[in-house]
N, C-alpha and C positions, 0 to 999 in steps of 0.2 A: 532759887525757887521761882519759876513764871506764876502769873499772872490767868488764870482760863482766859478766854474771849468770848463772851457772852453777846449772841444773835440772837431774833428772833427773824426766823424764816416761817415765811406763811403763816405766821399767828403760833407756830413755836419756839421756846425758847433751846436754844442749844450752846453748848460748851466743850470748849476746844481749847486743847491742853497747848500744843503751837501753832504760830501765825499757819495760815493758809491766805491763801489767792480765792477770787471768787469760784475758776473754773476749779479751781480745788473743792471748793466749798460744794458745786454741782456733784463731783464726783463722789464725795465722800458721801453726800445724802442720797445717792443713785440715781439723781435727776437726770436728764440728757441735757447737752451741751450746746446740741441743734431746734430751731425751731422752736426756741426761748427766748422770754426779755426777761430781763434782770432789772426791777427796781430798787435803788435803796434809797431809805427816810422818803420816799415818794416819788423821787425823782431815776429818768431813766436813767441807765449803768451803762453806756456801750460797752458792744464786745468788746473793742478797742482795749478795753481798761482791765478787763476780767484776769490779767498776770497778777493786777496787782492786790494789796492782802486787802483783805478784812478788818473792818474796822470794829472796836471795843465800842457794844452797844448798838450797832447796826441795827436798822428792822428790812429787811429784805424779800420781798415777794419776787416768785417764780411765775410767769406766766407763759401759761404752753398756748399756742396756738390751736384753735378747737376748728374744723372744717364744719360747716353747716350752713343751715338755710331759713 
């Protein structure tokens, strides 16, 4: 029997039955993949890093780039 993985993305909390990757993580909430930063616990996530899983208790903010003036 696992274990969920309890994140909170963007101020919710979510649960996930097995490990995921971050870009995983992107896809399963229907975020895009491009033209996003990934922070987690406050600090930025590079792409670089997004294969790897998710961590138990994470707080994770998605930031889209907004065009304006």
């Amino acid at each position: 029997m696992s274990i969920p993985i309890g994140i909170t993305v963007n101020g919710s909390a979510h649960e996930f039955a097995e490990p995921l990757s971050v870009r995983d993580l992107l896809t399963r909430l229907d975020l895009p993949t491009r033209g996003v930063a990934v922070a987690v616990d406050g600090a930025v996530f590079p792409k670089s890093r997004w294969d790897e899983s998710v961590g138990r208790g994470w707080s994770v903010e998605i930031l889209t780039a907004v065009q304006g003036g």
